[in-house]
Each structure stands twice: as C-alpha cells, then as structure tokens.
C-alpha positions as CSV (number, residue, x, y, z in Angstrom):
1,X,108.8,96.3,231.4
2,X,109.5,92.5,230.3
3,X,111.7,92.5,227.5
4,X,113.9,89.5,225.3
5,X,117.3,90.2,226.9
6,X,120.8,89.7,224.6
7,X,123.6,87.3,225.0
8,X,125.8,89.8,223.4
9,X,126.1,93.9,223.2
10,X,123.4,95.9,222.1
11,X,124.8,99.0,220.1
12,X,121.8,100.4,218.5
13,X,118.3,100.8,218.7
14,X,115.7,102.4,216.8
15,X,111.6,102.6,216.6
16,X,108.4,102.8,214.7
17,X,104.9,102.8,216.4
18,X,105.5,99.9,218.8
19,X,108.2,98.0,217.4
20,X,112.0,98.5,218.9
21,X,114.5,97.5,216.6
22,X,117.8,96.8,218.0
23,X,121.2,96.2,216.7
24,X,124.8,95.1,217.9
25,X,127.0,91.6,218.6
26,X,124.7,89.6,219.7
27,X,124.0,85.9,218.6
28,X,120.8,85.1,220.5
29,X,117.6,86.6,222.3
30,X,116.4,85.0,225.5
31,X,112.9,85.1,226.4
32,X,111.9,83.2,229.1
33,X,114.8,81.6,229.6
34,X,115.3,80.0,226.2
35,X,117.3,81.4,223.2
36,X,116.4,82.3,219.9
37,X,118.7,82.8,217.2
38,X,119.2,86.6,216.8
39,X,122.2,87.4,214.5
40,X,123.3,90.7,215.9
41,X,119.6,92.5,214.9
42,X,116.1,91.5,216.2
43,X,113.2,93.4,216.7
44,X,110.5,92.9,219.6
45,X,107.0,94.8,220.7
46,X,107.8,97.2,223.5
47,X,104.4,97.0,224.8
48,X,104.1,93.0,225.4
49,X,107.8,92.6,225.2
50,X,107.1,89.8,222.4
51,X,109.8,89.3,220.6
52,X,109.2,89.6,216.8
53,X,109.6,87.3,214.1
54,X,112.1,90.0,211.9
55,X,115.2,88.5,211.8
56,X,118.3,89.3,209.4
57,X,121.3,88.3,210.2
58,X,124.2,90.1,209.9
59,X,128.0,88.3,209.5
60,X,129.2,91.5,211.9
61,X,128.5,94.1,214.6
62,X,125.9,96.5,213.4
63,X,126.7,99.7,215.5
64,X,123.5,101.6,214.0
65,X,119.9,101.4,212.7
66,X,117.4,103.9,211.7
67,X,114.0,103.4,210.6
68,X,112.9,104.7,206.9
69,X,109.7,106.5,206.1
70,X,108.4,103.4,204.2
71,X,108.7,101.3,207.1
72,X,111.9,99.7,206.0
73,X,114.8,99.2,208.6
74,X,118.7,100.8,208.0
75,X,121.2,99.0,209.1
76,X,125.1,99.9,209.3
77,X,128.4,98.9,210.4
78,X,131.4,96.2,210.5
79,X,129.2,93.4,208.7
80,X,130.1,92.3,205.1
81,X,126.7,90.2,204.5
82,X,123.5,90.2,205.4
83,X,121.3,86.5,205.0
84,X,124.6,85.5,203.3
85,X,124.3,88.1,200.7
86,X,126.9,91.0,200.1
87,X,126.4,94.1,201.6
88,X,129.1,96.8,202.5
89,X,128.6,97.9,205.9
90,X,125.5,99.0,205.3
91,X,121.8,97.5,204.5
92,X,118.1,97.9,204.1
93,X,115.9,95.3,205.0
94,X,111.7,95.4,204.8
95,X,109.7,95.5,208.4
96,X,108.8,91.8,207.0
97,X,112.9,91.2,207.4
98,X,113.3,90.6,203.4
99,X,116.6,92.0,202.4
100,X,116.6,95.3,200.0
101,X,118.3,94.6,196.7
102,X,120.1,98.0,196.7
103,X,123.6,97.7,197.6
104,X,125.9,100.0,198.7
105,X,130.3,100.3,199.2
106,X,131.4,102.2,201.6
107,X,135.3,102.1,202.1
108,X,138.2,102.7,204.5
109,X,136.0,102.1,207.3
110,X,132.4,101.9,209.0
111,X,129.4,103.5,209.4
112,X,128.5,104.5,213.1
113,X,125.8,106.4,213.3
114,X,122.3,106.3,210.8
115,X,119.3,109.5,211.1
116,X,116.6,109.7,208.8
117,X,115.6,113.4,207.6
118,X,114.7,116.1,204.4
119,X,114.5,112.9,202.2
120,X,117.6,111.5,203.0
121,X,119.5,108.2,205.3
122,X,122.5,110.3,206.5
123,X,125.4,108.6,207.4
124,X,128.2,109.0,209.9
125,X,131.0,107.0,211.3
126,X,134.8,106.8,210.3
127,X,134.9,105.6,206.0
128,X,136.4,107.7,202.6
129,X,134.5,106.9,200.1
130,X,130.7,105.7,199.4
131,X,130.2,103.7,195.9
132,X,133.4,105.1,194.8
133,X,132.9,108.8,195.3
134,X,134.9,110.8,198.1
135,X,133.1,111.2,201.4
136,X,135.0,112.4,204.8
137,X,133.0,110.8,207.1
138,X,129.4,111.9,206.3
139,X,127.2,111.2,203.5
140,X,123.4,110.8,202.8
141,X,121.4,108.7,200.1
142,X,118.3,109.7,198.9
143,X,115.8,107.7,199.7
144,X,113.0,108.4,196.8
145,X,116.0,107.0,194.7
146,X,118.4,104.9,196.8
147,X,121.2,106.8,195.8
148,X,123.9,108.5,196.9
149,X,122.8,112.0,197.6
150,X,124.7,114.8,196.2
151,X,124.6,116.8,200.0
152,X,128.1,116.3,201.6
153,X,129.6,117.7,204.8
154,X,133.2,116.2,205.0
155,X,135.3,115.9,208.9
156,X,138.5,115.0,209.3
157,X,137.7,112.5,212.1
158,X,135.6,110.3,213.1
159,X,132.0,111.5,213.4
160,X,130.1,109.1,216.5
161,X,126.2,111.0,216.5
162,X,123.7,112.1,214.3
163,X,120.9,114.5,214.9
164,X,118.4,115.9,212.5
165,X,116.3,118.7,213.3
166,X,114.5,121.4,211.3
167,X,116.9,122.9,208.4
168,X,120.1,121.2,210.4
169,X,122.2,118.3,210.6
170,X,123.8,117.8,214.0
171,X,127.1,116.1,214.2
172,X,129.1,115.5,216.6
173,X,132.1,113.2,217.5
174,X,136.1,113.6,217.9
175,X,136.8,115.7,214.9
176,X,138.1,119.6,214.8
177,X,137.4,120.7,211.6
178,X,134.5,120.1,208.8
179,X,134.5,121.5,205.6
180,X,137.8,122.6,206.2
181,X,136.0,125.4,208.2
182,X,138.4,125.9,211.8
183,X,136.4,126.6,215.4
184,X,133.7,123.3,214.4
185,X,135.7,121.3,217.2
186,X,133.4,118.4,218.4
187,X,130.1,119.2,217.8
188,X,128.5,121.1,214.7
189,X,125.5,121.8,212.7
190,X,125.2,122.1,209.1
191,X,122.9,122.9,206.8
192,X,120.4,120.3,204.7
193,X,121.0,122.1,202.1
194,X,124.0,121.6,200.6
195,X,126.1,120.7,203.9
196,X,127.5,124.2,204.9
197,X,128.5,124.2,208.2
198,X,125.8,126.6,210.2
199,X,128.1,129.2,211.9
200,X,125.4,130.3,214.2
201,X,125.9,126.5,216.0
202,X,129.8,126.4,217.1
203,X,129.5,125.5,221.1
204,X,133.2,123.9,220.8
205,X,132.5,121.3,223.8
206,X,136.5,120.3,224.8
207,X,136.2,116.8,224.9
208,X,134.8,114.0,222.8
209,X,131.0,113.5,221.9
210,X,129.7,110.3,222.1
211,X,126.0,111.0,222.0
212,X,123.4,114.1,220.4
213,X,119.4,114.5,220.4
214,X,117.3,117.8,219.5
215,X,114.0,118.7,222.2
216,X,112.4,121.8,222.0
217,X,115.1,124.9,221.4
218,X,117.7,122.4,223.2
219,X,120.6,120.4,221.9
220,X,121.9,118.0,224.3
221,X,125.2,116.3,223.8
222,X,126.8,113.1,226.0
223,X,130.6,113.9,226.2
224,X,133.7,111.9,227.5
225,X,136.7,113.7,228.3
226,X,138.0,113.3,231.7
227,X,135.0,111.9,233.3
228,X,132.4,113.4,231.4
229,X,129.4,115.8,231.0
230,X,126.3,116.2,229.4
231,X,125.1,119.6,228.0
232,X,122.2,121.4,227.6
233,X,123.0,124.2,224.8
234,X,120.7,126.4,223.1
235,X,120.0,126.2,219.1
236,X,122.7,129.1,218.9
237,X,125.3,127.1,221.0
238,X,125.6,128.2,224.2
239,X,125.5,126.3,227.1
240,X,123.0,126.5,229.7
241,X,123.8,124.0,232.3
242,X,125.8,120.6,232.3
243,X,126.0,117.7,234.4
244,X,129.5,116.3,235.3
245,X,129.7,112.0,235.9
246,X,132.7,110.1,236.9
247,X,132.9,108.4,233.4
248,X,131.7,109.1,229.7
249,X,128.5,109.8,229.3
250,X,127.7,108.0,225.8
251,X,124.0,108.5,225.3
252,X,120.7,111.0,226.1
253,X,117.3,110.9,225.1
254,X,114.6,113.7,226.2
255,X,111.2,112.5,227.0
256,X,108.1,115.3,228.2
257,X,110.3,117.7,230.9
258,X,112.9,114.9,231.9
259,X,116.1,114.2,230.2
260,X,118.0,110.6,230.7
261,X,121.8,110.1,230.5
262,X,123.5,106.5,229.9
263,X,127.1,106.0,230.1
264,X,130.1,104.2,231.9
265,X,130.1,106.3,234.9
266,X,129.2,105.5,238.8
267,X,128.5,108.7,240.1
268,X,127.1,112.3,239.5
269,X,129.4,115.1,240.3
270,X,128.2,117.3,243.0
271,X,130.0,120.1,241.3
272,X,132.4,120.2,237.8
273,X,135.0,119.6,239.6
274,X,136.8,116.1,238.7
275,X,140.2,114.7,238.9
276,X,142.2,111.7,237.7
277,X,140.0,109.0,236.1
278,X,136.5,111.2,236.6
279,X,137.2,111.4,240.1
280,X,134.2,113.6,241.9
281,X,136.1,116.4,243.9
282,X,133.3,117.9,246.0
283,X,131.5,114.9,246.8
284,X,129.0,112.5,244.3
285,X,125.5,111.3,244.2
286,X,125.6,107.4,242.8
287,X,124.4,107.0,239.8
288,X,125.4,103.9,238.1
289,X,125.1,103.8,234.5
290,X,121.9,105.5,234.2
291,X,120.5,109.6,235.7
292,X,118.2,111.7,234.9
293,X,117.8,115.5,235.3
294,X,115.1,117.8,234.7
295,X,115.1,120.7,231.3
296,X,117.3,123.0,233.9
297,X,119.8,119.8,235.0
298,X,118.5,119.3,238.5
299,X,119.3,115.7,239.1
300,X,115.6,113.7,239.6
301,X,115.7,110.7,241.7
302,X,115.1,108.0,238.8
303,X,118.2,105.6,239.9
304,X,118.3,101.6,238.3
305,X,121.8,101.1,239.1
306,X,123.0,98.9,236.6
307,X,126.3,97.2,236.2
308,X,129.4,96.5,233.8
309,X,132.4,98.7,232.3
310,X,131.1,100.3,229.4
311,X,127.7,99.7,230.5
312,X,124.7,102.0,228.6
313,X,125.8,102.8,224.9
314,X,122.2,103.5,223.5
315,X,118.9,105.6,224.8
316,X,116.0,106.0,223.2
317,X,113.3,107.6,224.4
318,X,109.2,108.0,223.0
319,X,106.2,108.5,224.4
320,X,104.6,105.1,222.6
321,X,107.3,103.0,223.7
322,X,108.9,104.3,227.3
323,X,113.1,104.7,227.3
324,X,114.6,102.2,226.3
325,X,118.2,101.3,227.5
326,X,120.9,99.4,225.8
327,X,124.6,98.3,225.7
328,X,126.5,96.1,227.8
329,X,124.8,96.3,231.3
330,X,123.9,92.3,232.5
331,X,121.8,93.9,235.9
332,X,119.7,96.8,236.6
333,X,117.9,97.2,240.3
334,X,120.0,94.6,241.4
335,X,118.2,92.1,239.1
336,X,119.6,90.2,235.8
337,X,118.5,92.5,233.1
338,X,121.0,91.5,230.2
339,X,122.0,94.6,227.6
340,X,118.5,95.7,226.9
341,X,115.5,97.6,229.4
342,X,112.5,99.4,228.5
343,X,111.0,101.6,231.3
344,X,107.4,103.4,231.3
C-alpha cells in the first residue's frame, strides 16, 4: 500500500482505527518525493497513505509509542523535549499533536517498550527510578490519574517487550531474574495485580527476546541468540513449535491464522540446526527480513525481500490497517520502500 517513507529509522509504531502512529530517528517524511518535516514521530492514514498533519517533535530517538484509551498518543525514549518543552524520556501528546502538560522523570536510563492495559501505560526499557521512586526496569502510571501506579514488577536487566493480555503482563528481554524470583530467565508473565510473577508462565527461552504479542491461547516471542528463533508457546509456557532464521528475529505480529516475523536475518532454517553467525546447517529457504508461518509454524510463501543490516525492528498487525513493517529496510520487492510498509 502507498505509504510516506522515512529518511531516518523507524523504531516504533502503534494504531487507532486508521491512523498509524510511528516513532524513531527520523527527521523527515517523503511523500511523493518531497519532504516534510517529521521530527522522529508522525502519524499518517493507512488506508490512503495520507500523511497526517500530527506532528511533535521530539529532540531524540523515540524507541516506543502506545496509544491511550482517550485517544492520546505515548511516547517514550532517549528525547529530553518535546515542541521545546521538558520532558523525561517519556510524553503524551493529544491525537490533535498538543503536548500533555503531565510530566514525568525517569532516571538512569530509557524507556523501550510502552503497552496500554487494566487502566494503566506500563513501561519497560533499561531506567531506576520514575519521579523519584525506585523502579527496576518496569513500571506503570495510571492513567484515570497520570500517576505513577503503585503495581511494580522489578528485573535486573533490561526489559526490550511488552505484552498485555487478560490478568497478565508479558515481559520479556535479556534479564534472569524479576522480583528477585530465580528460573524467570528471558521471558515472564506477571500478574496485573500487584506485579507477582505468574509461576504457571516460566518457558525460560535461552537466548535474548527482542519481540512479544498474545493471539488466541498463544504467546509468540522473536528471540536472538545465535541466529535466532521465533516461538509459539502456550499460556502455560511450553513450546509448541519454533522457527529458526539466520539472524535475530526482533519482531511478530499475528493477524487471522498467519503469523509474521521481521528481523535481521536472510534465511529460514530448514531445521534448528545453526552454526557460527546463524549459519543454516541443513539447508535454508530465503527469507530476507520478513516470513510468515501459519498457527502450527509451516513457513507460507509471503516473501518481500527487503534489505539492510538490522533491517525490520517493528510489526504491527490489524485487521483495519494491514501489517505494517518498520525499521531500517530502504527496499522491499526489489523496489525503494524506505523504513516503513503497510501490506493488505
């Protein structure tokens, strides 16, 4: 689908009805070969591919957005201002892109992940401390009073996804304990109530997450590791299939009985069998950037080769807007297709 393409890396995205917000390093939107000042978040119609006239402007990368229940925007990450005022890393601006008075600190680091749920903006990345109070990595503000909640699950490393689902909060990242709790290596759910962690949930995936989403009675995570994987496990985590690439996979979205992958890798592994730098043992199908499998992980044929190192960093995927695709890919089908796709 025609969308504004990104002269910079696009880290986030997020949506509401038709509207795709998108965040990351960007300084302009092209459309139609012209650009239009976009500091690093701009929003655009996925069904005309218009973009929008919404347009904060952040001093720094935003690496996450969420949308909130009143039709407001989230914003988080390495900025320090937003329209030239002070703001901490993160920010919530209105869907007419007027900057939210309330103000946040969060300290010793970043936010890197956003998901709205139960009432709450939970927030995830690598930071100590939120308006003063100790947080270890994970914290949530209210969002009937734009405060700082007092639900808290603390990690003792950094925390790169967010998923929210029913009575849990899905975390997952490079961390091997949270709550102090042992065996919660990676990947974890814990409770919206108080933040317990959820001892029925402990799949203990063996190498980094980079990516989580909730379909159905599946939770799918995008891991790195040597290569990397993709998982299918069920709500009581165990695994049920994965699908091995020759790099990371760093994103997956689930739409209807298909569920998409994005990540740095070239290839599909005909079998789980990899070697030095993701290497495919027993033979590959290419893949570049992008795959697909079915709810049992058969591989589907859906294959726009893109481009680029890290190349996909974000999927979304609804039935309103398509999956949309972003990150630092510049071509997709063997056309220029600059950091951002939507596909129907």
């Amino acid at each position: 689908m025609p969308t504004p393409v990104f002269n910079g890396p696009v880290y986030a995205v997020a949506t509401a009805g038709n509207v795709v917000y998108v965040g990351g390093d960007f300084e302009s939107a092209v459309v139609k070969g012209k650009q239009v000042a976009r500091t690093r978040l701009a929003a655009f119609d996925a069904g005309t591919g218009a973009l929008l006239s919404w347009a904060p402007a952040a001093d720094r990368t935003v690496r996450a957005v969420a949308v909130d229940p009143d039709g407001s925007v989230w914003a988080g990450g390495d900025f320090q201002t937003v329209d030239g005022q002070p703001r901490d890393s993160l920010a919530k601006i209105s869907s007419a892109g007027v900057l939210d008075p309330v103000s946040f600190t969060i300290s010793g680091g970043t936010p890197r992940a956003l998901a709205v749920g139960h009432g709450r903006l939970y927030v995830a990345g690598a930071f100590n401390a939120v308006n003063g109070v100790k947080r270890g990595n994970v914290a949530a503000i209210d969002l009937a009073t734009r405060t700082l909640s007092g639900w808290s699950a603390r990690t003792d490393n950094v925390v790169n996804a967010l998923a929210v689902d029913g009575g849990r909060v899905y975390l997952g990242g490079s961390f091997h304990r949270v709550n102090g709790v042992s065996s919660t290596t990676r990947l974890v759910a814990v409770k919206r109530d108080g933040g317990a962690v959820d001892l029925s949930f402990l799949p203990r995936p063996d190498s980094i997450v980079w990516g989580v989403t909730v379909s159905g009675d599946r939770v799918y995570a995008a891991l790195g590791g040597r290569g990397g994987r993709t998982v299918s496990y069920t709500t009581n985590g165990v695994a049920k299939w994965a699908i091995t690439t020759d790099g990371d996979a760093q994103a997956v979205a689930v739409l209807g009985n298909t569920v998409y992958i994005g990540g740095h890798f070239d290839n599909v592994c005909r079998t789980a069998r990899n070697g030095d730098h993701g290497l495919c043992l027993d033979g590959s199908v290419s893949r570049i950037k992008l795959a697909a499998t079915d709810l049992d992980g058969k591989l589907q044929s859906w294959s726009p080769q893109g481009n680029g190192i890290r190349g996909v960093l974000a999927l979304v995927a609804t039935t309103q807007t398509g999956v949309i695709a972003a990150g630092e890919f510049t071509v997709l089908d063997g056309k220029s297709q600059k950091r951002l796709a939507v596909f129907r």
